[in-house]
VEXMAR-932131 format. One line per 4 residues: for each residue x, y, z of N, C-alpha, C. Coordinates in Angstrom, 2 decimals, decimal comma. Atoms other than C-alpha are relative to their C-alpha. Layout:
X:Y:Z:X:Y:Z:X:Y:Z ~ ...
! end
This chain:
-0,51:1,00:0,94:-24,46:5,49:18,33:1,21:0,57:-0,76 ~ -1,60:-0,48:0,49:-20,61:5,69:16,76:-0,58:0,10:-2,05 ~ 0,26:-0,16:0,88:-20,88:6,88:13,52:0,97:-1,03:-0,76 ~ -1,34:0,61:0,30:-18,54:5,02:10,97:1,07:0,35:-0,33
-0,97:-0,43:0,01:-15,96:7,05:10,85:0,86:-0,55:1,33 ~ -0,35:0,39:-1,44:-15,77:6,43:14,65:0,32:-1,54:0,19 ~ -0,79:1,69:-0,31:-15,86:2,86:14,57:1,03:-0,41:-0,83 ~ -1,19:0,65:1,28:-13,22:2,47:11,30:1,06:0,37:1,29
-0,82:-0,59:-0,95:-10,94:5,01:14,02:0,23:-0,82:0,83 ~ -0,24:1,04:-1,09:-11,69:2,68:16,82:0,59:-0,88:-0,15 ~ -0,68:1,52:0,20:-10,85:-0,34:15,39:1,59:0,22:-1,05 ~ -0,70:0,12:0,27:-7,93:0,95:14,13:1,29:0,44:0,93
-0,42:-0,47:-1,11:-6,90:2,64:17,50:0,01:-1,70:0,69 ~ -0,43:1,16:-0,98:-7,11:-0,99:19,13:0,94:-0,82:-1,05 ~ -0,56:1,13:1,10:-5,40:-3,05:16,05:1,05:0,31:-0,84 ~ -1,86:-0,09:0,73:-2,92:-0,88:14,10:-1,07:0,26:-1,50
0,75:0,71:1,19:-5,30:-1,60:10,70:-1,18:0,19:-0,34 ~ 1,33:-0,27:0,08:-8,12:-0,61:8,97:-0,57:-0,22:-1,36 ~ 0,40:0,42:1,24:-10,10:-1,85:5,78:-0,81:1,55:-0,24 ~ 1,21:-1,02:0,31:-11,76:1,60:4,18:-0,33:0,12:-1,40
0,27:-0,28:1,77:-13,79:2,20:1,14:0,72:1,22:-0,32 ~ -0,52:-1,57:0,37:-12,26:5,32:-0,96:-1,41:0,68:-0,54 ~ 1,21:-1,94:0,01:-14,71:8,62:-1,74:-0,34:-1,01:-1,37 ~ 0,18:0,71:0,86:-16,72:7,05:-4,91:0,70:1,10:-1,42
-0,46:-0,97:1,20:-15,71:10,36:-6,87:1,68:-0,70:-0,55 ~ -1,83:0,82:0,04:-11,67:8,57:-6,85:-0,18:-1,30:-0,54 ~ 0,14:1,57:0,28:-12,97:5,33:-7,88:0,14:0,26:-1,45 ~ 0,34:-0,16:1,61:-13,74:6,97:-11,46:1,57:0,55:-0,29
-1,33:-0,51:-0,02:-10,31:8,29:-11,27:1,16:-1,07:-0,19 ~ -0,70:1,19:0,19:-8,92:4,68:-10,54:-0,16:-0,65:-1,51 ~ 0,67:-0,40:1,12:-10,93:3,58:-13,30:0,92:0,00:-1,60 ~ -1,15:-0,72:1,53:-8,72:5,70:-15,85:1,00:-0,44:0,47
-1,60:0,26:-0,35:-5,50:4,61:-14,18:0,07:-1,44:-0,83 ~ 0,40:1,38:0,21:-6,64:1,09:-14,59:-0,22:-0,29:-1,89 ~ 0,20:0,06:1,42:-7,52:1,40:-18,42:1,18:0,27:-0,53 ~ -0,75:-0,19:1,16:-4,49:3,25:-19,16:0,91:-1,25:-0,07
-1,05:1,22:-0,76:-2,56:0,47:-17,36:-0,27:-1,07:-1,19 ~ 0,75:0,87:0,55:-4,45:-2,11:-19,48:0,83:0,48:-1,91 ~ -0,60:-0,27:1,44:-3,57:-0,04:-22,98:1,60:-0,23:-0,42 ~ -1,33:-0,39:0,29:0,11:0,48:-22,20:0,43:-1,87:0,08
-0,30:1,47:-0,20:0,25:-3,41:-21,42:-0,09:-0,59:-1,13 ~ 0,54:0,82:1,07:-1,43:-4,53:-24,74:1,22:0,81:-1,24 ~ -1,18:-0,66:0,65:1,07:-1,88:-26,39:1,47:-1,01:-0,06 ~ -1,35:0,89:-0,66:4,09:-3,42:-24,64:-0,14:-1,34:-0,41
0,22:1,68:0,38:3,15:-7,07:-25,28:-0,83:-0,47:-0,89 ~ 0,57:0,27:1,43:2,38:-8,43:-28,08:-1,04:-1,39:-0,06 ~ 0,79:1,57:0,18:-0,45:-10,71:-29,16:-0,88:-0,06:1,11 ~ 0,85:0,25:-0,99:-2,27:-9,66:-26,21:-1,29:1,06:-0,05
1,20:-1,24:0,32:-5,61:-7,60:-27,32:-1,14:-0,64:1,20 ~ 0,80:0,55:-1,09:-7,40:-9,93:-24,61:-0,20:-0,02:1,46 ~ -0,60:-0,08:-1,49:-5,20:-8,92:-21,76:-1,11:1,02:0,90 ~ 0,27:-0,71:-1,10:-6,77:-7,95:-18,48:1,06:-0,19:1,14
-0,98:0,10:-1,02:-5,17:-6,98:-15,26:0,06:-1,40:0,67 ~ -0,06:1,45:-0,81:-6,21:-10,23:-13,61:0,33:-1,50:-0,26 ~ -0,99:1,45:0,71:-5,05:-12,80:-16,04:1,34:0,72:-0,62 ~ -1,06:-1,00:0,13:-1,92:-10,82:-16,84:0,82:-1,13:0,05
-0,37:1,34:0,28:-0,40:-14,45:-15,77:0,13:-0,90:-1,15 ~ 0,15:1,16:0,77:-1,30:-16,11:-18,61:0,62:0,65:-1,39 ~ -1,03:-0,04:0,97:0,87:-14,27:-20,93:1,16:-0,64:-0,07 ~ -1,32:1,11:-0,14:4,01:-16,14:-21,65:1,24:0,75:0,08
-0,96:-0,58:0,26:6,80:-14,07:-20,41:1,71:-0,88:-0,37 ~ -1,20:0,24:0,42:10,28:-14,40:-21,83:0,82:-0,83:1,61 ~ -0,97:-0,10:-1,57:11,85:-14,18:-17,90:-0,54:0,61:0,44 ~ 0,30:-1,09:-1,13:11,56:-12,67:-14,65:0,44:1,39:-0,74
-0,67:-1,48:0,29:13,99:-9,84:-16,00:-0,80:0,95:-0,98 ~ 0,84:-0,88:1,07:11,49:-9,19:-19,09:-1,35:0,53:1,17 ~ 1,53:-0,30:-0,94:8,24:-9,18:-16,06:0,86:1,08:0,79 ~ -0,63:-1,84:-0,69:10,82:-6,13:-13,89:-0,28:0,36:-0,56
-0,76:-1,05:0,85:11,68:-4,47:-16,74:-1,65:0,26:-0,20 ~ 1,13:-0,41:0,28:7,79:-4,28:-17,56:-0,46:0,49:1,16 ~ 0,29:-0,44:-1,62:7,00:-3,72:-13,71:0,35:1,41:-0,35 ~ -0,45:-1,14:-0,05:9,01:-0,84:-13,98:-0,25:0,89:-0,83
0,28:-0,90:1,04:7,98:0,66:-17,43:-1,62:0,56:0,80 ~ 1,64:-0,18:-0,16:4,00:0,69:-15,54:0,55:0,91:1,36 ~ -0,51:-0,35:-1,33:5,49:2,05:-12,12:0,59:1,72:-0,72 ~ -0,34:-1,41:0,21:6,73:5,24:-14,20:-1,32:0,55:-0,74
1,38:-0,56:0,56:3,65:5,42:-16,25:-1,14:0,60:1,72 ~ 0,56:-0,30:-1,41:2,19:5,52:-12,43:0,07:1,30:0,64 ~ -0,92:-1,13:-1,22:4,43:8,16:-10,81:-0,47:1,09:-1,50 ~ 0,78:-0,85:0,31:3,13:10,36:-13,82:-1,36:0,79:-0,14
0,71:-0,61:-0,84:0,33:11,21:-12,25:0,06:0,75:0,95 ~ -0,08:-1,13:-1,10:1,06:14,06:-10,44:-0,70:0,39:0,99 ~ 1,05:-0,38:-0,58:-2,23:14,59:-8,80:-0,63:-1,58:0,84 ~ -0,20:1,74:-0,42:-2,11:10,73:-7,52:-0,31:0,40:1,71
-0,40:-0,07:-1,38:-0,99:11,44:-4,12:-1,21:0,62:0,62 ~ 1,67:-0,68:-0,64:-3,90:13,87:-3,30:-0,84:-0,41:-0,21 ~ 1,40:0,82:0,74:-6,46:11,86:-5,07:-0,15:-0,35:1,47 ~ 0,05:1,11:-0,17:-5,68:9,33:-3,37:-0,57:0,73:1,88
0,31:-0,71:-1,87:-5,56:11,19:0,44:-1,14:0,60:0,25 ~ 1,42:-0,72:0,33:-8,61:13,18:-0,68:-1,11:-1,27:0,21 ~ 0,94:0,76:0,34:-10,38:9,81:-1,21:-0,39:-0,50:1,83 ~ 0,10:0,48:-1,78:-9,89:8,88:2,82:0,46:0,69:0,85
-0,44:-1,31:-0,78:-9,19:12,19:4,04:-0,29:-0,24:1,50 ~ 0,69:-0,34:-1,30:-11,90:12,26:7,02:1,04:-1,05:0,97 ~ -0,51:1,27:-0,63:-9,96:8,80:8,18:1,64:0,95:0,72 ~ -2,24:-0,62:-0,03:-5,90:10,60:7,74:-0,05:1,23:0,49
0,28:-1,30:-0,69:-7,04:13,86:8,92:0,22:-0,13:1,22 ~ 0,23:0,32:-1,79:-8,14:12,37:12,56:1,48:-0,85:0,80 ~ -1,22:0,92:-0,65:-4,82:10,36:12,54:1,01:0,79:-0,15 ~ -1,59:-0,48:0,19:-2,04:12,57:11,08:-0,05:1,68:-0,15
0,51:-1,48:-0,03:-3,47:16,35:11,51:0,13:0,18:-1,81 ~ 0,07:-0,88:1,47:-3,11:19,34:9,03:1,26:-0,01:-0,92 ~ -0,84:-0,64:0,49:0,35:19,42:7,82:0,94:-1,46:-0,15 ~ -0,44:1,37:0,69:1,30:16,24:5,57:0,55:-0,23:-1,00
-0,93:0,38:1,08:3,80:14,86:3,72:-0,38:-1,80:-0,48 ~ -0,03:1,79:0,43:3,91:11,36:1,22:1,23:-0,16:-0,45 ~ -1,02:0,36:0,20:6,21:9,52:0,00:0,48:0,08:-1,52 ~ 0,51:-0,92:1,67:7,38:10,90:-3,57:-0,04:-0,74:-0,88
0,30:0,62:0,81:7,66:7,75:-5,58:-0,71:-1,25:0,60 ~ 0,58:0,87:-0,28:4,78:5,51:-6,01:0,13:-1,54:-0,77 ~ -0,34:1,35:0,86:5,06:1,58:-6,23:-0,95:-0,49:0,07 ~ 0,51:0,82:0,61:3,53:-0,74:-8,23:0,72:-1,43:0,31
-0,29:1,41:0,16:3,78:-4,51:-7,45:-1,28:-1,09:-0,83 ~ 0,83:1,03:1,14:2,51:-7,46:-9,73:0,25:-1,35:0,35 ~ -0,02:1,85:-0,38:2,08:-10,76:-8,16:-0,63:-1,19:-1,24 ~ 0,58:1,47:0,63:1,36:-14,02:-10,53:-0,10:-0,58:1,33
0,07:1,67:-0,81:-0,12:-17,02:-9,19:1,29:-0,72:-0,06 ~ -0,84:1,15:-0,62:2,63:-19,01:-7,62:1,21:0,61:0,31 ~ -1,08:-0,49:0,09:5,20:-16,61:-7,66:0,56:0,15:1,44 ~ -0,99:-0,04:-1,85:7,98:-16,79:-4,55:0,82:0,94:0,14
-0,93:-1,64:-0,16:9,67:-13,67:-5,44:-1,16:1,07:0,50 ~ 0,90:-0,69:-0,39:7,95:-11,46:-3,03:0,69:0,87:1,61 ~ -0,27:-1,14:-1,16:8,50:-9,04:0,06:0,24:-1,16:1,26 ~ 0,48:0,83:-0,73:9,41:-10,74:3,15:-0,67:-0,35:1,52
0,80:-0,09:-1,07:7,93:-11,07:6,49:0,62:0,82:0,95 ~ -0,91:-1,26:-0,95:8,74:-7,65:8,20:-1,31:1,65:0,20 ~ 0,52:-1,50:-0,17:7,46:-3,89:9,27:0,72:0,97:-0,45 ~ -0,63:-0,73:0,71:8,45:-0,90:7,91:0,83:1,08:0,82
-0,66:-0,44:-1,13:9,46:0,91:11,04:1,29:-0,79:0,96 ~ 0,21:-1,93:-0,24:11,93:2,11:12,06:0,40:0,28:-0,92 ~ -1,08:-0,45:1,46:13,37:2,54:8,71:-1,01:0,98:-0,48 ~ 1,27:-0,77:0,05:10,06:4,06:8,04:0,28:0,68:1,18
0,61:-0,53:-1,14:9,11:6,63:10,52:-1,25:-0,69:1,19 ~ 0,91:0,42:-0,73:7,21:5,47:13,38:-1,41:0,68:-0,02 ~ 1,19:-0,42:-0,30:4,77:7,72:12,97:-1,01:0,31:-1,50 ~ 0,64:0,10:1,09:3,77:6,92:9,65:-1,29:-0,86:-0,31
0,97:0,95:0,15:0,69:5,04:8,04:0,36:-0,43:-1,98 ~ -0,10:0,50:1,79:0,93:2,79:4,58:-1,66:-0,42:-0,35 ~ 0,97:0,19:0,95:-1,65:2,86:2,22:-0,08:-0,90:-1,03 ~ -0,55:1,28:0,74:-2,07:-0,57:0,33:-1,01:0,35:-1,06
1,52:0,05:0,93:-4,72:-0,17:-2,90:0,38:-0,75:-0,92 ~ -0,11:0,83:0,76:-5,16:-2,97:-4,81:-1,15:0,69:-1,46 ~ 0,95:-0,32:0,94:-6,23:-1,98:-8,54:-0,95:-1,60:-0,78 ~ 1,12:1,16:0,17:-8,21:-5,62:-8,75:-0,59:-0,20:1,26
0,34:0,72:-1,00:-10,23:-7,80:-6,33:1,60:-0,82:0,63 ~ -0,80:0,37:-0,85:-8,20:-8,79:-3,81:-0,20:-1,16:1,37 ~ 0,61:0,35:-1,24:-9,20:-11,58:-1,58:0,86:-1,46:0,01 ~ -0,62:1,13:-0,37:-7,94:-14,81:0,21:1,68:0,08:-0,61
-1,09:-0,17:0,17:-4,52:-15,18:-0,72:0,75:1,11:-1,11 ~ -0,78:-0,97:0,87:-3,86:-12,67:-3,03:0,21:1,32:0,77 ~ -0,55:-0,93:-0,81:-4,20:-10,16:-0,07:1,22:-0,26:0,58 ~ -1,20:0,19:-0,66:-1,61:-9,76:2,78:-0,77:-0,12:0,66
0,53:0,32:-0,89:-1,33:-10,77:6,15:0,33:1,09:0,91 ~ -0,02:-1,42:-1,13:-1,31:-7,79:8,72:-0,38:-0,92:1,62 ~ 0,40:0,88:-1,64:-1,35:-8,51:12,75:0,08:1,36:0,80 ~ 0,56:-0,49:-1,20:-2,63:-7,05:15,48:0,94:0,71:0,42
-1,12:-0,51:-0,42:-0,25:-4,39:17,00:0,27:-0,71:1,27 ~ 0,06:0,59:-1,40:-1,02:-5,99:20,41:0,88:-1,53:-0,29 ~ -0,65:1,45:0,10:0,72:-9,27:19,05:1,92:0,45:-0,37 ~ -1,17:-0,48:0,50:3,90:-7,27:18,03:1,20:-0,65:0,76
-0,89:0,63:0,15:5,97:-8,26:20,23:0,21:-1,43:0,32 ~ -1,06:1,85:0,32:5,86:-12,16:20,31:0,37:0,11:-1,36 ~ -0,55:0,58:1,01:5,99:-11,78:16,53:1,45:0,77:-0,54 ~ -1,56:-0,13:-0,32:9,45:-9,59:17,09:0,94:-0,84:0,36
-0,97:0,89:-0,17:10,66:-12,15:18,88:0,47:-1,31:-0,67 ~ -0,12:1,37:0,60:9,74:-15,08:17,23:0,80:-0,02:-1,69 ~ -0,26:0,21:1,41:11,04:-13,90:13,55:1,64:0,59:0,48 ~ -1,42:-0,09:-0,39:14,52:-13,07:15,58:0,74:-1,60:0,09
-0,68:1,62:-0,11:14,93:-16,84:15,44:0,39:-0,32:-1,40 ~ 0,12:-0,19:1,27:15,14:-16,48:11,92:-0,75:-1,71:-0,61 ~ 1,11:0,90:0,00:12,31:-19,11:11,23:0,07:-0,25:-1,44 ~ 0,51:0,14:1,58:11,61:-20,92:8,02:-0,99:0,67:-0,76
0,86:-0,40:0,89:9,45:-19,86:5,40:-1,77:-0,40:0,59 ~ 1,15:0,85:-0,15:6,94:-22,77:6,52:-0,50:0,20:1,34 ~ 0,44:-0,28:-1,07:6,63:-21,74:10,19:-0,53:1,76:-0,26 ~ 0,78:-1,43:0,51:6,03:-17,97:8,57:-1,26:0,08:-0,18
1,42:0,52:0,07:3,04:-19,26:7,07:-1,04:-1,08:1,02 ~ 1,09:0,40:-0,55:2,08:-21,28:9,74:-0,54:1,00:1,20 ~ 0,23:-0,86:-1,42:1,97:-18,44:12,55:-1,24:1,16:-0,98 ~ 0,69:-0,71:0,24:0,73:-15,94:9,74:-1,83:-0,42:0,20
1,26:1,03:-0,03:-2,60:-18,79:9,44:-0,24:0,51:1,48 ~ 0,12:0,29:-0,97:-2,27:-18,61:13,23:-1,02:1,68:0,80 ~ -0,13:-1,56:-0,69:-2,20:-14,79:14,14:-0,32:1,19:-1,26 ~ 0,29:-1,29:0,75:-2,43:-12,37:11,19:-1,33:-0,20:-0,53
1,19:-0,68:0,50:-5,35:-11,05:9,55:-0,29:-0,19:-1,55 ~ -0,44:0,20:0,99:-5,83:-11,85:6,02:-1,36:0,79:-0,78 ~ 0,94:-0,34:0,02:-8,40:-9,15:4,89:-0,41:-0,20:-1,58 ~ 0,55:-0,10:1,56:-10,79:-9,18:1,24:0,15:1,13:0,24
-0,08:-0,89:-0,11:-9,85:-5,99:0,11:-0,73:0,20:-1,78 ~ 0,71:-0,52:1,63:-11,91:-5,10:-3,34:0,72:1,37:-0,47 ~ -0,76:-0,90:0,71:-11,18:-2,55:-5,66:-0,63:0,56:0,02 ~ 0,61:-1,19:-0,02:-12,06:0,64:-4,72:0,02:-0,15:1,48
-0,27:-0,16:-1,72:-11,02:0,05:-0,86:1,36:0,16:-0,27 ~ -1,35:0,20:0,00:-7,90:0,24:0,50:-0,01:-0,50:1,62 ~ -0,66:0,46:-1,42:-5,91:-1,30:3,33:0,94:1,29:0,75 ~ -1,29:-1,19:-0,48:-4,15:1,36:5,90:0,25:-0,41:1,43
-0,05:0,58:-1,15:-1,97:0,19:8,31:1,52:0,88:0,74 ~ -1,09:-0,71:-0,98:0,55:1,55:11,23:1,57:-0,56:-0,99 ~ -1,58:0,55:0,09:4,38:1,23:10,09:0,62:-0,96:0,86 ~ 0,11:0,89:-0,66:4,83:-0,79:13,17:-1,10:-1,29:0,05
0,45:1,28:0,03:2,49:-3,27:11,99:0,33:-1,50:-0,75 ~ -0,64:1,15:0,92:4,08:-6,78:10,95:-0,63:-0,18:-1,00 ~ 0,64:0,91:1,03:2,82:-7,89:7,54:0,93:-1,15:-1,00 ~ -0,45:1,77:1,08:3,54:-11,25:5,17:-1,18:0,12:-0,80
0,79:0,86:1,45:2,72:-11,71:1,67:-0,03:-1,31:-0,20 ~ -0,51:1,64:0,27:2,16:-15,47:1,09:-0,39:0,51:-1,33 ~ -0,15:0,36:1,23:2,32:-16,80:-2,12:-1,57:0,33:-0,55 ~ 0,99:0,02:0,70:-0,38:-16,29:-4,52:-1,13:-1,16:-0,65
0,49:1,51:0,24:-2,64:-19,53:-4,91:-1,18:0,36:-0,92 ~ 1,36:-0,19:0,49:-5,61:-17,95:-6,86:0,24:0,05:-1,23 ~ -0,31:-0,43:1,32:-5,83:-17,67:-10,49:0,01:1,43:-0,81 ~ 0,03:-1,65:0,51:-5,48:-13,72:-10,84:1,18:0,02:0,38
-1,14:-0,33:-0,98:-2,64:-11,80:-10,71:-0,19:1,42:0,49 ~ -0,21:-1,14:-0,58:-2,44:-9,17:-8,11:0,77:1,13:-0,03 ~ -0,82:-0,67:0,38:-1,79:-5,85:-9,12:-0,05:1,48:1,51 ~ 0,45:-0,55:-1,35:-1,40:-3,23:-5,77:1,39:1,10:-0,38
-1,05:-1,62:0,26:-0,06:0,15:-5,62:0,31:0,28:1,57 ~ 0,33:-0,32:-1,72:1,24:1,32:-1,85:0,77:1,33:-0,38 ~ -0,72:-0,98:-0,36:2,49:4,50:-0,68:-0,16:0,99:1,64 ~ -0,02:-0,20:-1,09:2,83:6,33:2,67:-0,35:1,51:0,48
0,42:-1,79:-0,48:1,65:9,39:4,61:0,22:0,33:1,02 ~ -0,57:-0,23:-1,12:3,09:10,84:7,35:-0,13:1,55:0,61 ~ 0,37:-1,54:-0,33:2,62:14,52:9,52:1,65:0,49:-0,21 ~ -1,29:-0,34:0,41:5,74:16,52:8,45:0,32:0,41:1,23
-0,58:0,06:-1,14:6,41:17,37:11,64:-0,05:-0,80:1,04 ~ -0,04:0,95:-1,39:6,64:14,20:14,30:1,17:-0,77:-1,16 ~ -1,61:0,65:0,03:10,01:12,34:14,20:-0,03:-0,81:-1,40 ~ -0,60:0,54:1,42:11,30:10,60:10,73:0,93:-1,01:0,54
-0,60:1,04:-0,06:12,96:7,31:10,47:1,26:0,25:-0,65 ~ -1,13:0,23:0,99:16,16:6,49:8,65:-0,08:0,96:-1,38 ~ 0,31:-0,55:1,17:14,40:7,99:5,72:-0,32:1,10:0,21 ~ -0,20:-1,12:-0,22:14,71:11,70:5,75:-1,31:0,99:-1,18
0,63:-1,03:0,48:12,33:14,55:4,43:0,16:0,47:-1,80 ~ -0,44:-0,22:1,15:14,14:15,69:1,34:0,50:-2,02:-1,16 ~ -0,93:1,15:0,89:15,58:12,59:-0,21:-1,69:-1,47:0,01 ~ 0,88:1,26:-0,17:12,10:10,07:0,65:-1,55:0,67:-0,05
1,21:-0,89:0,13:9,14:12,62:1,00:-0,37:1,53:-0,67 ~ 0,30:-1,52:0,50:7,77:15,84:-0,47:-1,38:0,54:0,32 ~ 1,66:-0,23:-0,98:4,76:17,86:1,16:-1,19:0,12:-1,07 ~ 1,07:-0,05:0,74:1,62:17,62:-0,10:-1,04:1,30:0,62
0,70:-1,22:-0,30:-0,19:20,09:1,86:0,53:0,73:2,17 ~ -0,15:-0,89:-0,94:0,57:22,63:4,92:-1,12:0,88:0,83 ~ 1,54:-0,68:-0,69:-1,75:24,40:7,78:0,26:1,21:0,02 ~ -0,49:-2,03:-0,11:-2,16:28,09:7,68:0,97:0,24:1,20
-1,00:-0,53:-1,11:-0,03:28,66:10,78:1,18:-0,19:-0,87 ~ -1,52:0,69:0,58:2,66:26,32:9,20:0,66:1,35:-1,62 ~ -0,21:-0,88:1,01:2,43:28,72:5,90:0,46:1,33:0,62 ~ -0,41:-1,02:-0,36:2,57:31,31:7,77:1,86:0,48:0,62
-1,25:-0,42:-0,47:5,74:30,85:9,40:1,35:-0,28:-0,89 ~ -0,79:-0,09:1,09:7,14:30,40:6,27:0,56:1,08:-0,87 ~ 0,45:-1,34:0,53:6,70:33,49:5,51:1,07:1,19:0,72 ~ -0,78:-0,80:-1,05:9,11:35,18:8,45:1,69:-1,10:0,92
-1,19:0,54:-1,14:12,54:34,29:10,15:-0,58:0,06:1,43 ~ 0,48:0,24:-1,42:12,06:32,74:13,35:0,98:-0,41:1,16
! end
């Protein structure tokens, strides 16, 4: 009998995509991220001692430009977490281990996105390869519940290329959503899982129809040695950890 490590592997060896819980020790870790997130928000905005992440909507912002400019004040509070990156790889190691060996690099700044209900300013229907490395994997973690439309839509690698061809037609919005309905995947992802999917796998955000707003952190992990995209080593990644050989030959001209 496949243990579940084996079957998460499998089904992510036929599909590109894999829903996994994180280590429960990292959850208490999220947790604190999530609270401070919550303080620095009620700080920042006024009149809101009631605010949670999931109605976060129902404050009355000024403008889009005041909801960036706050995006971005939480997105640095984020990236000060230094110990983030490993948490986070630590939490689904056994999974990233079997896929990307010993000697791994991430990506050095982490983003924060903040969906409202209804909002059409959003990412648009694409993969991250090759601009990404091909031989990368993205890590999606939503710090709320995440389900029915407030996830994304991910597809099958095996469908890749009709949906190459078909978004070379440059297609409306409304045929986006009707193929995503058709063909992608639209997983519940709770809080305290995460989504991890190939760089070559298409995804689409639709719009947000639920009454929460979705708050999701991503970032990427890749083996420092197999080929690099557009985005280069120094300037897009920084290593997180190295295999004794690799140390070693750090150690001597070669």
């Amino acid at each position: 009998m496949k243990t579940n490590l084996e079957k998460k592997l499998n089904n992510f060896n036929n599909k590109g995509y894999v829903v996994l819980d994180i280590d429960k020790d990292q959850i208490k870790y999220l947790k604190k991220i999530k609270k401070n997130f919550l303080t620095k928000s009620r700080n920042y905005l006024k009149n809101s001692n009631n605010l949670k992440l999931e109605n976060f909507h129902k404050f009355n912002f000024k403008n889009n430009i005041f909801l960036n400019n706050f995006r971005l004040k939480m997105m640095t509070e984020l990236n000060k977490y230094s110990d983030f990156k490993q948490k986070m790889y630590s939490s689904i190691s056994p999974f990233l281990d079997k896929c990307l060996g010993p000697d791994i690099i991430v990506q050095k700044n982490l983003n924060l996105v903040i969906q409202k209900p209804h909002d059409t300013d959003r990412a648009p229907f694409h993969k991250d390869a090759p601009a990404n490395s091909n031989y990368e994997l993205v890590v999606w973690l939503p710090l709320v519940d995440c389900h029915k439309s407030m996830s994304m839509y991910v597809f099958d690698v095996n469908s890749h290329d009709y949906i190459n061809n078909f978004l070379k037609k440059n297609v409306s919005h409304q045929k986006q959503e009707i193929l995503s309905k058709k063909k992608g995947y639209l997983p519940n992802v709770k809080f305290g899982q995460v989504l991890v999917f190939w760089s070559n796998c298409f995804h689409y955000i639709p719009v947000n129809k639920e009454d929460k707003t979705r708050w999701s952190i991503n970032l990427r992990y890749k083996n420092l040695f197999t080929k690099y995209g557009t985005k280069n080593l120094l300037d897009f990644y920084e290593i997180l950890r190295v295999s004794p050989i690799s140390n070693l030959l750090n150690k001597i001209e070669v």
